[in-house]
N, C-alpha and C positions, 0 to 999 in steps of 0.2 A: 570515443573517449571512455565511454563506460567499458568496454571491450579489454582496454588496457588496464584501466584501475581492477578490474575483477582478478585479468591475470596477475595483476601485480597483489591484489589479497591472497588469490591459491598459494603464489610464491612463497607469500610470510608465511601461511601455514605449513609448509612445508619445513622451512627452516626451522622452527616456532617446534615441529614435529620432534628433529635431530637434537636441537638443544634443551628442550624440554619432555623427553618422550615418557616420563614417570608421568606428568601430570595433563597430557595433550588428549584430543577427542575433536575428532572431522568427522563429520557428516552432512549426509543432502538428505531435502525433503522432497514431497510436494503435496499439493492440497487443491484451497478454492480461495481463491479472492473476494471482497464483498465491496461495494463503496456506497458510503454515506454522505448526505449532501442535498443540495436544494434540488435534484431529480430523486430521490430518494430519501426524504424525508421520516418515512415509517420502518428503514429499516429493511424493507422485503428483500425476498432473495429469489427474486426473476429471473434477474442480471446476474449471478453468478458466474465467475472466470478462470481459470487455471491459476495457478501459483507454484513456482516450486525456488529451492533455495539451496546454498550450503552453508558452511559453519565451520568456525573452530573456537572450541573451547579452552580453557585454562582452567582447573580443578586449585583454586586458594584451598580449600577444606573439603573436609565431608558435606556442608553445608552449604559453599558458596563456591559458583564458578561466575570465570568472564567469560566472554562468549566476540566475536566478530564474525559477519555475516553479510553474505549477499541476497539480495533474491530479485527475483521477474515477478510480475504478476500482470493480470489485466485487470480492466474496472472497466462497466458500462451502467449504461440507464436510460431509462427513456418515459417520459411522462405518457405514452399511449397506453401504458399497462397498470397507470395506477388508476384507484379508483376517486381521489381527488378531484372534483371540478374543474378548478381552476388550472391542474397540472393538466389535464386532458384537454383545456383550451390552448392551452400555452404551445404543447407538442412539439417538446425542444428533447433533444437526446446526443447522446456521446457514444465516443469510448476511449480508452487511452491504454498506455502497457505502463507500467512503473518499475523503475527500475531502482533499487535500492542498495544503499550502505550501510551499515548498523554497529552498533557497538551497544551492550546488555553486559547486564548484571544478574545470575539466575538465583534465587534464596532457595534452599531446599525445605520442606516443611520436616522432614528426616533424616537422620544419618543415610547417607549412599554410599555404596563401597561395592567396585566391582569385584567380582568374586565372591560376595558373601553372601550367604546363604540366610542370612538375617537383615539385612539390609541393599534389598536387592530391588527394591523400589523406592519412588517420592514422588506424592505433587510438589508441584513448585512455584513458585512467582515468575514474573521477570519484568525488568523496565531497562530502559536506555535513552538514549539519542539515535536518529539517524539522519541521512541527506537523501532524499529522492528527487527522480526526474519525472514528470510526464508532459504527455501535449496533447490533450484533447481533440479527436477529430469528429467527423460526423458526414453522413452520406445525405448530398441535398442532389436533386437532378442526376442521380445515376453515378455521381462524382463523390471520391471522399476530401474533404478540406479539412486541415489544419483551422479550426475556431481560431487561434490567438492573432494569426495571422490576417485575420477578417476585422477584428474589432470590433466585435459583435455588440458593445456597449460602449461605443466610442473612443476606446482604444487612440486610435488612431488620430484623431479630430484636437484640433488645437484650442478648440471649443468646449471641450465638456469637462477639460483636467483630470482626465482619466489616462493613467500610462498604462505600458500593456506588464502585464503580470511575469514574473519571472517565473522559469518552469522547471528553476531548482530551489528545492524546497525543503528547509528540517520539518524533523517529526518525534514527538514523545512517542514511546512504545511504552503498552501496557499489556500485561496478559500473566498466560499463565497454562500451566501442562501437565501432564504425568511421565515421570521417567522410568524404564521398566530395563535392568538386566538381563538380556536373554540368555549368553552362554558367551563365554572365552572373554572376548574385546568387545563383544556387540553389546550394544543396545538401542531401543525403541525407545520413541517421545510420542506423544500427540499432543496439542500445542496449538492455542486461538489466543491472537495478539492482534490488538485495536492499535492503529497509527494515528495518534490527533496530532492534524497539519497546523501549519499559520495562514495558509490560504485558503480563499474559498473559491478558486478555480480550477480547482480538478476537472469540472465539469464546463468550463467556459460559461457559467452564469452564477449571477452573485447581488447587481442593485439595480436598475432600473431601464426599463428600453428609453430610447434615446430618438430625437428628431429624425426620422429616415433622412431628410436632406444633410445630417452630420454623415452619414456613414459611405466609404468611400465610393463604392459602385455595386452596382446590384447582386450579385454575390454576397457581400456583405448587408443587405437589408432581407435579403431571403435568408439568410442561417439567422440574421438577429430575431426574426420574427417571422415564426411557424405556422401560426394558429390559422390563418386564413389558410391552409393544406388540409384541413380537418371539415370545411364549409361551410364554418359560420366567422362572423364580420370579424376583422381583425380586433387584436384587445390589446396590438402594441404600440398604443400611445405615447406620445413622450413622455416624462415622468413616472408611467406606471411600471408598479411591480411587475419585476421581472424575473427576483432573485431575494434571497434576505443574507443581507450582508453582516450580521449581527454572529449565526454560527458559522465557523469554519468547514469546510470536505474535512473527513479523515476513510480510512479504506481497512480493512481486517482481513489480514491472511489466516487462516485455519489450514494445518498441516501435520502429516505425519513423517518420521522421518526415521531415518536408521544414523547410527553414531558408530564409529572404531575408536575403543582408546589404547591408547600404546601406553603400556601395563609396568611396571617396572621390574626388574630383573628380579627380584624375590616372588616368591610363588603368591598367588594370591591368600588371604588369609578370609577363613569362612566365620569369621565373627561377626 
């Protein structure tokens, strides 16, 4: 699906290219992925993943473009690296790829104007909307598994009132970059944007473990609950924390990327 919806964005930009070519600008990036979340609490960057992306913009002003975008990235984590107690008892971990749609809004903090020789750089803002996918997995026994599919929090159990999470998801975008003219049509950005999700299962944990005889079959009671692989007594008792369900996952891509704008038929002007 995703396959098709991407070709079908490149398409618009192409067209988007022909009938708008005074005000157009495509490019790809790529960078580093980051995710935040109930494995990754502080932040760290252990876990770090690949990212890359493209783009087309729409130049409103000097000031303001719109922007539409794809991007890949990955996200992992794992409570063995942190130095947390309770995450090193716990010794739950992921990974997932996220797969993204966006639409932004970029504020320039200065006049931009390719070709000028005065205005030939900007930081800038950017916020938007977008729609992503992922599926958390994890290596238990030499096997990788799909988490959501397990029910690792009772998911599954017609008993605990827990449905299984959907694994399309919107997201605000927040961030912010530097835009730099290099020569002719080119230009460079570097560029770090936080995604805040509505979910907290990026990572397949979120509130609380759950009676092992709720959970379907043993597969599913060894990914719910790790801690006894580490060799001391298990800690996933029913009701206890497991996860905190209060903040949400979000994931931060960091990228650099290169831009071509198709220039309009007047020479450029060095103002």
């Amino acid at each position: 699906m995703f396959k098709k919806v991407f070709i079908a964005l490149v398409s618009f930009c192409f067209v988007s290219h022909f009938i708008q070519a005074q005000n157009s600008e495509m490019g790809i990036s790529i960078g580093a992925s980051n995710y935040m979340g109930d494995l990754n609490t502080g932040g760290r960057l252990k876990k770090i993943r690949p990212a890359v992306s493209a783009l087309y913009r729409y130049t409103v002003n000097d000031y303001v473009m719109l922007r539409a975008g794809a991007a890949f990235g990955m996200v992992a984590a794992a409570d063995s690296v942190s130095n947390n107690p309770f995450q090193k008892a716990r010794n739950l971990s992921f990974r997932s790829n996220i797969f993204e749609l966006s639409g932004q809004i970029d504020l320039h903090f200065k006049k931009f104007k390719i070709g000028s020789e005065k205005h030939y750089y900007t930081p800038y803002l950017t916020s938007g909307l977008a729609i992503f996918h992922f599926q958390p997995k994890a290596r238990y026994n030499d096997e990788v598994y799909n988490l959501r599919e397990y029910g690792t929090e009772g998911q599954l159990s017609d008993f605990t009132g827990r449905k299984k999470y959907k694994l399309f998801q919107p997201a605000i975008l927040l961030g912010g970059g530097v835009k730099y003219w290099a020569s002719g049509p080119w230009s460079f950005y570097l560029e770090a944007c936080f995604r805040k999700t509505y979910t907290d299962y990026i990572d397949d944990v979120s509130t609380t473990y759950v009676n092992q005889a709720l959970l379907a079959d043993p597969i599913s009671r060894g990914l719910s609950d790790r801690s006894g692989e580490t060799g001391i007594e298990s800690i996933g008792g029913a009701d206890r924390q497991r996860g905190d369900s209060v903040s949400k996952d979000g994931y931060w891509f960091t990228t650099t990327g290169i831009t071509y704008t198709i220039v309009s038929k007047r020479c450029p002007t060095s103002k």
